[in-house]
C-alpha beads as a LAMMPS data file, in Angstrom:
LAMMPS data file: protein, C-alpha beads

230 atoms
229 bonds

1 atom types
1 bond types

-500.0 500.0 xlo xhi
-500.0 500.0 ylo yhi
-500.0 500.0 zlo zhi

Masses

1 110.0

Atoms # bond

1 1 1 440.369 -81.278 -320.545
2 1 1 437.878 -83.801 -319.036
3 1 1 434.159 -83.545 -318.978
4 1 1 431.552 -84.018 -315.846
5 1 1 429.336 -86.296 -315.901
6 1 1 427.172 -84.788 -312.629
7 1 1 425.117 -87.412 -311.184
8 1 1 422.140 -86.224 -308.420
9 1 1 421.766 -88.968 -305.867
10 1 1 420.177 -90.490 -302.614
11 1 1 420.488 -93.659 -300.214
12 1 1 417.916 -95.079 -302.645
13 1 1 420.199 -94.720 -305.637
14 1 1 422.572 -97.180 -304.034
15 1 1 422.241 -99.891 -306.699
16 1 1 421.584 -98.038 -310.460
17 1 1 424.434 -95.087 -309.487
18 1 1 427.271 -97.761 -309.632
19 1 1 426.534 -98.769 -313.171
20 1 1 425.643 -95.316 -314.094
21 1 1 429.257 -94.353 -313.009
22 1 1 430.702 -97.046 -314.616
23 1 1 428.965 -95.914 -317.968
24 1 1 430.279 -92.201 -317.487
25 1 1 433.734 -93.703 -317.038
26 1 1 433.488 -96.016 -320.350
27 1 1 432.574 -92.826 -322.098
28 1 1 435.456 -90.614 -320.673
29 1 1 433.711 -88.670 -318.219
30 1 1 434.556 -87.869 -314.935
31 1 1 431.819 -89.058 -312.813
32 1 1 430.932 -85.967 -310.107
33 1 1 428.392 -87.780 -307.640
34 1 1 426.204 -84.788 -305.377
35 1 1 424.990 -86.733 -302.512
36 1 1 422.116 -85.728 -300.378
37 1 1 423.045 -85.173 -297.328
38 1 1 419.755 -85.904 -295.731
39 1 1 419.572 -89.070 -297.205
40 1 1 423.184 -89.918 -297.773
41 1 1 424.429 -93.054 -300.122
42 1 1 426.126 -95.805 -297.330
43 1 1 429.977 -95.924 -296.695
44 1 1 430.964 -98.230 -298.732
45 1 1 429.224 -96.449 -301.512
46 1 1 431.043 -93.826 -301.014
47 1 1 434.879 -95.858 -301.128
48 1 1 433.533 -97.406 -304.279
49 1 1 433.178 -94.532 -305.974
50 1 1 436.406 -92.747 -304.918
51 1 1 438.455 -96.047 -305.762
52 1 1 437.117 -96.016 -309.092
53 1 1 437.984 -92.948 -310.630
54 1 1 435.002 -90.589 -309.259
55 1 1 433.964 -87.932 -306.724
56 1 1 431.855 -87.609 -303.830
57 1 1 430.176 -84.785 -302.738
58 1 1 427.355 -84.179 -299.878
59 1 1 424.958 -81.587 -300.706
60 1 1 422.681 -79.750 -298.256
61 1 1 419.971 -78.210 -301.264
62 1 1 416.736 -79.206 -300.667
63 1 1 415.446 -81.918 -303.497
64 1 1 412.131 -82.303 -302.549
65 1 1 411.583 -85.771 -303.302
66 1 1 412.848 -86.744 -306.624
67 1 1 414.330 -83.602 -307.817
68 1 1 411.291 -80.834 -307.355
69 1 1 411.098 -77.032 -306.727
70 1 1 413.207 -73.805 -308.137
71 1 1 416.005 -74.218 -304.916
72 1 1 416.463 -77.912 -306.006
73 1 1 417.019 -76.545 -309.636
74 1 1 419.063 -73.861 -308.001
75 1 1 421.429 -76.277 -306.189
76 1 1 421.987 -78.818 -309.576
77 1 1 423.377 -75.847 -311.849
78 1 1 425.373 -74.872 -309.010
79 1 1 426.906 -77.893 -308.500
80 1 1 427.771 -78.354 -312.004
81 1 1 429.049 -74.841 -312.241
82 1 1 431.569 -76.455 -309.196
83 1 1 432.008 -79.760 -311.177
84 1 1 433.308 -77.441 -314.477
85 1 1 435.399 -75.665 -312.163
86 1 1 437.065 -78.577 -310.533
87 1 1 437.307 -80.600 -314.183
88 1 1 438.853 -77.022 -315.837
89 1 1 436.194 -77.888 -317.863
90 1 1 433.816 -75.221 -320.373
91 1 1 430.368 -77.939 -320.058
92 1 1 429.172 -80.261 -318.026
93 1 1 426.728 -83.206 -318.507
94 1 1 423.775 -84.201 -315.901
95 1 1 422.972 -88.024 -315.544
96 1 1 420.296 -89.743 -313.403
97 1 1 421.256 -92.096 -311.340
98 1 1 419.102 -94.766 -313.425
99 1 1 420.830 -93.818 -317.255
100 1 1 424.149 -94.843 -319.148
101 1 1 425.319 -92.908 -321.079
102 1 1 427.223 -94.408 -324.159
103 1 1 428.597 -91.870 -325.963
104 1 1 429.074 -88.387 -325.018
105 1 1 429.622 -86.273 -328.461
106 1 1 426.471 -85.027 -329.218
107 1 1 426.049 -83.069 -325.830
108 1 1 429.366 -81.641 -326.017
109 1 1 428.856 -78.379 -328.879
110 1 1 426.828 -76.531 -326.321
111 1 1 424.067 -76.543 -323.979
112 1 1 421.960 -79.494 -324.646
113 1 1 418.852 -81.523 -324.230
114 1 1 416.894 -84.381 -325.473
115 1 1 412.857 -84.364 -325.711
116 1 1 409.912 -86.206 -327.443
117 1 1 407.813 -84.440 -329.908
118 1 1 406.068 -87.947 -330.195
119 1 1 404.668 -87.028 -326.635
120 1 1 404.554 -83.424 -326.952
121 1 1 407.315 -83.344 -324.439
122 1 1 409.395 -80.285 -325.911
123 1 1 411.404 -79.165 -322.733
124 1 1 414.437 -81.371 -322.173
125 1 1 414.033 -84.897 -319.898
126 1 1 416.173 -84.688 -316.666
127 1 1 417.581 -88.182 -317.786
128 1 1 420.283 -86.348 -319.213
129 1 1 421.162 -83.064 -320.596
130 1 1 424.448 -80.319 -320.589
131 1 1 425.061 -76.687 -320.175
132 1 1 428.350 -74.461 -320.893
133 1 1 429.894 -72.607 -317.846
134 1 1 428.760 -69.433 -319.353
135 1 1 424.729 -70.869 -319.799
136 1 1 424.862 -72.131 -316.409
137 1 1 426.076 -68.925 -314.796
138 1 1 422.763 -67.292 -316.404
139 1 1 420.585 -69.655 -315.606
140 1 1 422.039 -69.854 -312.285
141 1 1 421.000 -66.115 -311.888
142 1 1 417.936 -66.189 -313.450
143 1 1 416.575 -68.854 -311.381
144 1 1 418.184 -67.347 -308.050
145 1 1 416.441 -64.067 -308.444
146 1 1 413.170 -65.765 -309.847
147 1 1 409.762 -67.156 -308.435
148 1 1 410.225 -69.700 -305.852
149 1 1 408.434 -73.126 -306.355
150 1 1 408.348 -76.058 -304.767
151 1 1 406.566 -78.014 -307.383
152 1 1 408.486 -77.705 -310.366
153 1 1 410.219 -80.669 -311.794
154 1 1 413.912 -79.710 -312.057
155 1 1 414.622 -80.244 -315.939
156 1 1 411.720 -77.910 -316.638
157 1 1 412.675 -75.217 -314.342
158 1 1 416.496 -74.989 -315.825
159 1 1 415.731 -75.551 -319.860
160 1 1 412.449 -73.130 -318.837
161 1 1 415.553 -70.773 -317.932
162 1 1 417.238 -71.277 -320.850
163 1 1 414.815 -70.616 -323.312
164 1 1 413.540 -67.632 -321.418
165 1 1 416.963 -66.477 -321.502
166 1 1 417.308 -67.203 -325.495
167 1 1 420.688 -69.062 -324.937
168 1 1 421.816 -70.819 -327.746
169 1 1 421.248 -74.497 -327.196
170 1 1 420.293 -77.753 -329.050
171 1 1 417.207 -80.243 -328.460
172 1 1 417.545 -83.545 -329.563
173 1 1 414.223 -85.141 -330.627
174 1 1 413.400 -88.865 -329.736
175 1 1 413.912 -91.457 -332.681
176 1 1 413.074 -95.077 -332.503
177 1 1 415.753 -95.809 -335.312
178 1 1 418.517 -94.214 -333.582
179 1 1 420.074 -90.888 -332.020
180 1 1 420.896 -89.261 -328.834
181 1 1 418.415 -90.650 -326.437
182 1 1 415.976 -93.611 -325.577
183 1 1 414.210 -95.035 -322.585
184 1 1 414.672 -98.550 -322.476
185 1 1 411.758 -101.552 -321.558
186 1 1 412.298 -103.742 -319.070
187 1 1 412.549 -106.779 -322.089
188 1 1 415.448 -105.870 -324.432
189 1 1 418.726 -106.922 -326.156
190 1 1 421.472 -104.536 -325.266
191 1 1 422.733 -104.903 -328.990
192 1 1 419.654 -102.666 -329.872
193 1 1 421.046 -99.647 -327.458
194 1 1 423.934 -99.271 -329.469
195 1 1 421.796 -97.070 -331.565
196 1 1 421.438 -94.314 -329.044
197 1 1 423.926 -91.939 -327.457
198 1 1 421.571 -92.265 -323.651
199 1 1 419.891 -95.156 -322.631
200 1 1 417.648 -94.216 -319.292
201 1 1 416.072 -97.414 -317.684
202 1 1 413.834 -95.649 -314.978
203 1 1 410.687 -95.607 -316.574
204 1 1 408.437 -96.980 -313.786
205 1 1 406.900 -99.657 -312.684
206 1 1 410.073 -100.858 -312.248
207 1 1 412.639 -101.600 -309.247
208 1 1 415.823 -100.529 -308.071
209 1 1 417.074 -103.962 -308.392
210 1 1 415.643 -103.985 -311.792
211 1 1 416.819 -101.212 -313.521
212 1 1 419.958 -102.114 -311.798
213 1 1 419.910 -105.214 -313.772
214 1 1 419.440 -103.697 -316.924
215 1 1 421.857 -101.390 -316.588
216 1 1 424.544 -104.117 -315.822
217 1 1 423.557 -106.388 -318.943
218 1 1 424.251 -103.362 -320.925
219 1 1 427.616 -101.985 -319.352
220 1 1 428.847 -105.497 -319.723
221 1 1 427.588 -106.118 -323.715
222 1 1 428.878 -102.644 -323.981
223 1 1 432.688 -103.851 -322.160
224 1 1 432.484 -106.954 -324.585
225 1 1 432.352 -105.201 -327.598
226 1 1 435.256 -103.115 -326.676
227 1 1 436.778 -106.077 -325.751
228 1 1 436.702 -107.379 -329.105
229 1 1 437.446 -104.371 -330.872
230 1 1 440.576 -103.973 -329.326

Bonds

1 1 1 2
2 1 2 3
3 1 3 4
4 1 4 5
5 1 5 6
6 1 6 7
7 1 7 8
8 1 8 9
9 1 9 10
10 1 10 11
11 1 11 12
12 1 12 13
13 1 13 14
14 1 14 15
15 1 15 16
16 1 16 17
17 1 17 18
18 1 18 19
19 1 19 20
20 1 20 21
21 1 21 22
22 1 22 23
23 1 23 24
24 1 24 25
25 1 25 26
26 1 26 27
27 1 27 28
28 1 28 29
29 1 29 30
30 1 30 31
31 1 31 32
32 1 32 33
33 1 33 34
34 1 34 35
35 1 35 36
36 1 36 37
37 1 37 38
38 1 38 39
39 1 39 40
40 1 40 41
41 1 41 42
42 1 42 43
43 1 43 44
44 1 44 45
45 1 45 46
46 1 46 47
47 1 47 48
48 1 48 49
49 1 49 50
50 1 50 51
51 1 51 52
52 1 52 53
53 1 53 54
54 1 54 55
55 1 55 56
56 1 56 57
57 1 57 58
58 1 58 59
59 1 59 60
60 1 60 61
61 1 61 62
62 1 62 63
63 1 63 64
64 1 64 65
65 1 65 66
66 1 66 67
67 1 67 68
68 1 68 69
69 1 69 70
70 1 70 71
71 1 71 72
72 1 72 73
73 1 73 74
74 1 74 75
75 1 75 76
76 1 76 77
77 1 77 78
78 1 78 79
79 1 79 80
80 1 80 81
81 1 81 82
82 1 82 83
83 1 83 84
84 1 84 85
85 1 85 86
86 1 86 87
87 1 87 88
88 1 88 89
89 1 89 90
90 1 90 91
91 1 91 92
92 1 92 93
93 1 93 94
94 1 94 95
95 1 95 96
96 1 96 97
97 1 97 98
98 1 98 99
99 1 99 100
100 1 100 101
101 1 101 102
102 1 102 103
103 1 103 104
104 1 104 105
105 1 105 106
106 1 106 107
107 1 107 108
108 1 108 109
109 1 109 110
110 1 110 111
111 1 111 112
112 1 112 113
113 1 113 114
114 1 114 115
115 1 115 116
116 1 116 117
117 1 117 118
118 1 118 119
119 1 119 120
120 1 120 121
121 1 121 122
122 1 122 123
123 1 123 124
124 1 124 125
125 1 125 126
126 1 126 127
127 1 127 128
128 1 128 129
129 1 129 130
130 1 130 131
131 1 131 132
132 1 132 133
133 1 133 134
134 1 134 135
135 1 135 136
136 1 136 137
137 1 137 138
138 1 138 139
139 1 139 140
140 1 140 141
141 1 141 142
142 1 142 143
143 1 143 144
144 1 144 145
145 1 145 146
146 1 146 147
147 1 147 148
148 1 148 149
149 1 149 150
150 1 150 151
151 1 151 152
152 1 152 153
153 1 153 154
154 1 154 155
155 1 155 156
156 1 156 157
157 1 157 158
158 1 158 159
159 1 159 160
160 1 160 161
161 1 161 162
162 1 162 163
163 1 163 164
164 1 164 165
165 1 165 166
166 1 166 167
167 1 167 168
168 1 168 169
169 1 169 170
170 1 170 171
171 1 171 172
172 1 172 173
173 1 173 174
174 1 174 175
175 1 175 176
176 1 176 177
177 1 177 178
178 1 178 179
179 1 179 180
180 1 180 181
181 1 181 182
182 1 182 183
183 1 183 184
184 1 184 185
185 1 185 186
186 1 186 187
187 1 187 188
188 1 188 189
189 1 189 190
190 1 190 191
191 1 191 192
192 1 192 193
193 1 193 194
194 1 194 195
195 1 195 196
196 1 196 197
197 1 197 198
198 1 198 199
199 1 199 200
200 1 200 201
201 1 201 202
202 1 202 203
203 1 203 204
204 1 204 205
205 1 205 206
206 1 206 207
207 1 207 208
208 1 208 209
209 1 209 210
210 1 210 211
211 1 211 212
212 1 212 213
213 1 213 214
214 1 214 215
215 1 215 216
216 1 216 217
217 1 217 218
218 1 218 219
219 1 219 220
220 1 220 221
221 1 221 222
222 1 222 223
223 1 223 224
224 1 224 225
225 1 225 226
226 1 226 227
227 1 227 228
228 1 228 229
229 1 229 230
């Protein structure tokens, strides 16, 4: 049984989501890529990632902007609910566009996300979290039959469902010495990501082009040292 890896994107993700997909893949996911239809990724996109081992998608769910209101949140669990069902798979895993992930383990158990209690940021960062078939199915509800808002930020309108809910789940806390998450600075060596499980390189001011470039010096140190261990 393979694993999602359920990436959100735009036309604007054009650049990071190839080196996100190529991360998923390293880590034995099956990359799931929901395109937005209004704002579609371009052809050629789309043949590079079904020649490399993912899937396409267009979705029609309202996102407003990057990844806002209760529908939005709506539309992401049920995509992933139709990512678990295509995979035959019990959880699924949601990436950004702008994140690697580097080794999958610790969000396989159950539903879960990672936050920072260093910034008093308890609910779980978008950058990546998971939820089991049966979590997602509840949530799905829950939010369906909710408050409608076009404001909310995705990842706190689903783990807001979750804990409402009580579903079991686990939160992974930030740690500069190592663990399951970390954003990354636009100045690093990639032999210092090795520590964490998610790298996410979107913390602004920066570019497209330059969190594409991060994410490529990592994927390739990351290729190297497999390399070599083989």
């Amino acid at each position: 049984m393979k694993t999602p890896a359920c990436i959100f994107c735009y036309s604007g993700d054009a650049l990071p989501v190839r080196e996100c997909i190529t991360g998923a893949i390293a880590a034995g996911l099956v990359p799931y890529v929901f395109d937005d239809s209004h704002a579609p990724l371009p052809r050629h996109m789309v043949a590079w990632i079904q020649d490399n081992g993912g899937h396409h998608i267009l979705t029609t769910f309202e996102r407003n902007g990057n990844l806002n209101g209760t529908k939005c949140a709506v539309g992401i669990v049920r995509s992933m609910i139709h990512a678990m069902i295509l995979c035959r798979s019990t959880i699924a895993i949601k990436i950004d566009s702008d994140t690697l992930i580097i080794d999958a383990s610790p969000f396989l158990e159950m539903s879960t996300g990672v936050c920072s209690l260093e910034i008093d940021r308890r609910d779980a960062f978008g950058c990546c979290y998971s939820l089991t078939m049966a979590d997602a199915v509840e949530v799905y509800i829950h939010l369906s039959d909710g408050e409608v808002s076009d404001d909310v930020p995705e990842d706190l309108a689903i783990w807001g469902a979750v804990c409402e809910l009580g579903l079991h789940h686990k939160m992974h806390n930030f740690n500069p010495a190592g663990g399951a998450f970390s954003a990354v600075p636009s100045s690093f060596h990639p032999a210092e990501c090795q520590k964490f499980s998610v790298c996410t390189f979107g913390n602004s001011p920066r570019t497209p082009e330059g969190v594409t470039i991060s994410m490529q010096k990592l994927n390739k140190f990351l290729q190297l040292q497999t390399k070599n261990i083989m």
